[in-house]
N, C-alpha and C positions, 0 to 999 in steps of 0.2 A: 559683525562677522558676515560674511560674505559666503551664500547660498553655494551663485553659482552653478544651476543644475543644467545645465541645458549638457554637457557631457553626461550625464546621469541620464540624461532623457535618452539620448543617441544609445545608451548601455540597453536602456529598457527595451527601445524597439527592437535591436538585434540579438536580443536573447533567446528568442523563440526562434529565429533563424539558425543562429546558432548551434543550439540543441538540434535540427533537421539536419543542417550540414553533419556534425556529426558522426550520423545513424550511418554514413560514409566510412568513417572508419570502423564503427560497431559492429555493421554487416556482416564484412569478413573478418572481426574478431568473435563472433557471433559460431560463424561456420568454422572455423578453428577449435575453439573449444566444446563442439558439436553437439549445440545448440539446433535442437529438432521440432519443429513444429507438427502438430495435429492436424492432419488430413481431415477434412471435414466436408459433407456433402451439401450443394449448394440450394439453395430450397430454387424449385424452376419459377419464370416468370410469373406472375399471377395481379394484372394491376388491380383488383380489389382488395385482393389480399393486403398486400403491398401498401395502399392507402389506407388500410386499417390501421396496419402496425405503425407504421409512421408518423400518422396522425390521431390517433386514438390509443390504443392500448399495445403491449407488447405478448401481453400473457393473456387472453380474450377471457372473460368467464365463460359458462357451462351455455348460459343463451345466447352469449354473442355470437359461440360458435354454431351451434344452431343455425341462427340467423345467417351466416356467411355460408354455410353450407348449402341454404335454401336457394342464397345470390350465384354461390358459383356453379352448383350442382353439384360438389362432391360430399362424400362421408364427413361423418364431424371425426371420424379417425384420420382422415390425408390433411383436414382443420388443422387439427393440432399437430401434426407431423408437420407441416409446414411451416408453424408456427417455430414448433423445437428448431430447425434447421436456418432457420430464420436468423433469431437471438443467437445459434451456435456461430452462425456466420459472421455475426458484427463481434465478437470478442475478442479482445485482442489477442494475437498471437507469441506465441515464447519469445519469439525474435525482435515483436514490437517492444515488450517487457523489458529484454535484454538491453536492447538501446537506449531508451527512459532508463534505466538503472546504471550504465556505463556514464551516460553521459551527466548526472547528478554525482557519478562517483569520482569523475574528475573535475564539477564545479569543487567540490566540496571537498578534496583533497587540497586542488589550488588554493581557495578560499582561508582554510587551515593556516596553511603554507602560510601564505602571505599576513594573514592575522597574527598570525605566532613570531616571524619576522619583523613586524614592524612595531612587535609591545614586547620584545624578550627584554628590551633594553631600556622600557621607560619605567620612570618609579612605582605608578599605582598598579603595575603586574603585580609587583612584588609589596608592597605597602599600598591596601587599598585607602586608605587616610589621604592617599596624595588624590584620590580622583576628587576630593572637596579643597584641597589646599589652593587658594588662590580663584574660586568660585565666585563669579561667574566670568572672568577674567584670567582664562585661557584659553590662551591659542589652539592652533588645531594644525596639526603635520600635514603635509599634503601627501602623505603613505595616506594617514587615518581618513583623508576625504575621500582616496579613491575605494578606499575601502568601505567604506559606507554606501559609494556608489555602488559598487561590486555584487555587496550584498544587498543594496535596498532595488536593483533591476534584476535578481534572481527571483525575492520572491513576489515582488510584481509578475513576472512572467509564470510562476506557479501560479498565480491568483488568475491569473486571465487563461491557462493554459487547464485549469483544474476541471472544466467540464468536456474537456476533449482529452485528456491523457486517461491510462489508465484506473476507474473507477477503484477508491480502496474503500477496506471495512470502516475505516476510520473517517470518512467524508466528511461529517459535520464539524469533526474536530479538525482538521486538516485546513477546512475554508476558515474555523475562527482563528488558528494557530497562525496564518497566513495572514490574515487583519490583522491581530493583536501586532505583529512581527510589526509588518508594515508601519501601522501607527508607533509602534514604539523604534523603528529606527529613525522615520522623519523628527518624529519630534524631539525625542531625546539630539536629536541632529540643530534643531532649531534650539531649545532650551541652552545649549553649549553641555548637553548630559555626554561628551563624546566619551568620555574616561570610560566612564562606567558602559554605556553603548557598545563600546570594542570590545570589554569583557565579556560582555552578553552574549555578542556574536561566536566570540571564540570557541564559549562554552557551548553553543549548538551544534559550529562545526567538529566538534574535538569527536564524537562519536558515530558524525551520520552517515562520512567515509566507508567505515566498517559494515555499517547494515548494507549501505549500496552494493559493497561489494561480496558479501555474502547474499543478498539479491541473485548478483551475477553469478553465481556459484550456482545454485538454486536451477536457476532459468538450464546450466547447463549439463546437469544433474552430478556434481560431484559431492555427492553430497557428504562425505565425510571434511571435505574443507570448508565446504559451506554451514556447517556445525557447531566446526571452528570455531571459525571467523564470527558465527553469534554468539557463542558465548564469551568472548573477546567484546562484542559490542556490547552486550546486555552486562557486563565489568563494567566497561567505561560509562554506558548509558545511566545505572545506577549512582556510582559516582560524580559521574559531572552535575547530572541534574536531579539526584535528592540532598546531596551531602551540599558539593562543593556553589552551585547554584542558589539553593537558598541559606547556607552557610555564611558564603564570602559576600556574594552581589548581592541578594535581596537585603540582607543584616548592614551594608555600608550603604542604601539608599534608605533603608529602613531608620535606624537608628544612626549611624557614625554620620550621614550627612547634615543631623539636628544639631551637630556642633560647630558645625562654621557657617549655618545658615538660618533664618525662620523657615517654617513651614508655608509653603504657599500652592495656590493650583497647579503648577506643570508637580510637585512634589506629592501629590495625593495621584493624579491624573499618571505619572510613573509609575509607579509603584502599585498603582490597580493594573495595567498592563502586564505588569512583573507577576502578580499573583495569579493572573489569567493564563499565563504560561506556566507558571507551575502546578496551575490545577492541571493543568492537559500534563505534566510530566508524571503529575500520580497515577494520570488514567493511562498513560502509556506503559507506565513501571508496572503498573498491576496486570496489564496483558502480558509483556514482557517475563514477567516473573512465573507466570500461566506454563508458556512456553517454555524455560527453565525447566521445571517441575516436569512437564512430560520427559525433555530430553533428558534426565535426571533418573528418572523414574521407567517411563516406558523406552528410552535408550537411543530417540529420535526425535528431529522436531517436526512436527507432524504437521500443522501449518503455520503460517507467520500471522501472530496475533498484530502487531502493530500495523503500521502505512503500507508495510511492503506487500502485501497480498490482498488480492482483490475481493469486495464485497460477498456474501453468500449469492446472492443475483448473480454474480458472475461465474457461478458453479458451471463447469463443463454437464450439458446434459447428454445422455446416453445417446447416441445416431440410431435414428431407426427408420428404415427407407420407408415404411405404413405404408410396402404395395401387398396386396391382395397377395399376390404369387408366394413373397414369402410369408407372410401369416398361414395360408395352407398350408407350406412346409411345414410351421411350426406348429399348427394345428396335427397334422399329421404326425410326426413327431412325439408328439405329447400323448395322441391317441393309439401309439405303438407299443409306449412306454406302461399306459395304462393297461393294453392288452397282457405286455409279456406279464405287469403285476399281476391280472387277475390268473393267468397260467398259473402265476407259484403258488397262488392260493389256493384253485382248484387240486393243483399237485398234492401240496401238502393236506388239502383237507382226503384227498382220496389216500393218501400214505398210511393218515394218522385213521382215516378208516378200517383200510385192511390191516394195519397194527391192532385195532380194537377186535377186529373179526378173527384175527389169529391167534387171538389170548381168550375169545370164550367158550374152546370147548375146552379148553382146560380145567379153564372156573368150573366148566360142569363136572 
């Protein structure tokens, strides 16, 4: 069989391209469905500052900032003000969010698309027995090579794209989801695994549509279809990949492939790939199902436990300009608030005085 990848190669470099071009139609799909970004204040020039954060830390501790405030001359309060407005600066933006999320929603739609069109018609859709019938001596469609291509230069470009797009809570599991994927569509590619292969892919595309575009929903705050649309995803997400994933696929690599073959290394070296993935589908489903139960319960989904939402690090933090001028407002302010308290308490204690002095000639 015949690799052939040098079109596969030309797929992968222009992925990432791709994706930018794009954020061209996002933009103004973006401003449409009025998709608002956070105004956010620019921390001012500061090259020590600057070479701190860059190249050492982003969150300084308690003496570094010390220390920089000795270098620059200012407060360790304008330090860390600096710093907040710093990290708020480099975050990504709703709009940036929106585009990354649109433009996955249409790999992944297409992807489907074309997956589901090109195996509606062949036998082991429907009888998985046939993906071992005639093993290792089966051809391969050229629908199924480009589609291998398809998918195997998407998530190389998430792999290489993963420390520049937007940071999610899920990163560690993302970067191995992203290997595991990798390895097992090359080699399932190489092995002649393409049967089973195509079912594999199907079944990741079958859901991930839905979250993208509940994503979008999200980003542009509607949030009652964005609600929706997850618990529509978090349906199919359960289903595809606790039921029907390791049901159908893992159980015909598992067991039904020991009938028309021996066991041999691409057959163990499978099949540990396959269970790498569905360890990450339990740790997905148990977030997932997290999220459920709030919307369920408290009547919202409060934040996105899986890929789609960004790290705690990427927490929006409070703006606070740390100049002098308004901390003495606010000092003053506070010291107003305290004044008028200590008035109602003088008041009340002088009330409840002459209440006590106007009840003791009586007593006598």
């Amino acid at each position: 069989m015949q690799l052939g990848w040098f079109p596969g190669l030309l797929w992968r470099i222009n992925v990432p391209f791709l994706s930018r071009l794009f954020r061209l139609v996002a933009l103004p799909l973006s401003r449409v469905l009025g998709v608002k970004d956070r105004i956010r204040i620019r921390a001012p020039s500061i090259p020590k500052l600057e070479a701190f954060y860059k190249q050492n830390n982003r969150q300084p501790s308690q003496s570094e900032v010390v220390s920089l405030g000795k270098q620059c001359g200012l407060s360790q309060r304008k330090i860390q003000t600096w710093f907040r407005h710093r990290r708020n600066q480099d975050r990504p933006s709703n709009t940036r969010k929106f585009c990354e999320a649109s433009w996955r929603f249409v790999f992944y739609v297409a992807a489907f698309s074309a997956g589901l069109a090109s195996l509606i018609n062949t036998p082991w859709f429907w009888d998985h027995r046939e993906c071992w019938r005639g093993y290792p001596k089966q051809p391969v469609a050229e629908a199924h090579y480009w589609y291998y291509v398809l998918e195997m230069g998407f998530y190389l470009s998430l792999l290489l794209c993963v420390s520049v797009d937007v940071k999610r809570k899920d990163f560690k599991e993302q970067v191995i989801h992203h290997i595991a994927t990798l390895f097992l569509i090359g080699f399932s590619y190489c092995a002649n695994y393409v049967r089973v292969g195509t079912l594999v892919m199907l079944v990741h595309d079958s859901s991930d549509f839905l979250l993208e575009s509940a994503k979008m929903f999200h980003y542009a705050v509607w949030t009652r279809t964005c609600d929706s649309l997850f618990v529509v995803f978090a349906l199919v997400f359960l289903v595809t990949r606790l039921v029907v994933f390791p049901g159908r696929v893992v159980h015909t690599t598992l067991v039904v492939s020991l009938e028309f073959f021996q066991p041999f290394f691409g057959y163990y070296f499978f099949n540990a790939l396959l269970l790498v993935l569905q360890a990450l589908h339990i740790f997905w489903a148990y977030l997932i199902l997290r999220m459920v139960y709030k919307f369920v319960f408290l009547g919202k989904v409060e934040r996105d436990e899986r890929s789609d939402e960004e790290s705690d690090d990427d927490e929006e933090e409070p703006e606070d300009d740390g100049d002098e001028c308004s901390w003495e407002q606010r000092k003053g302010a506070i010291n107003s608030k305290l004044a008028s308290l200590a008035n109602n308490c003088v008041l009340n204690n002088l009330t409840n005085q002459r209440s006590m002095n106007s009840r003791l000639p009586k007593a006598r």
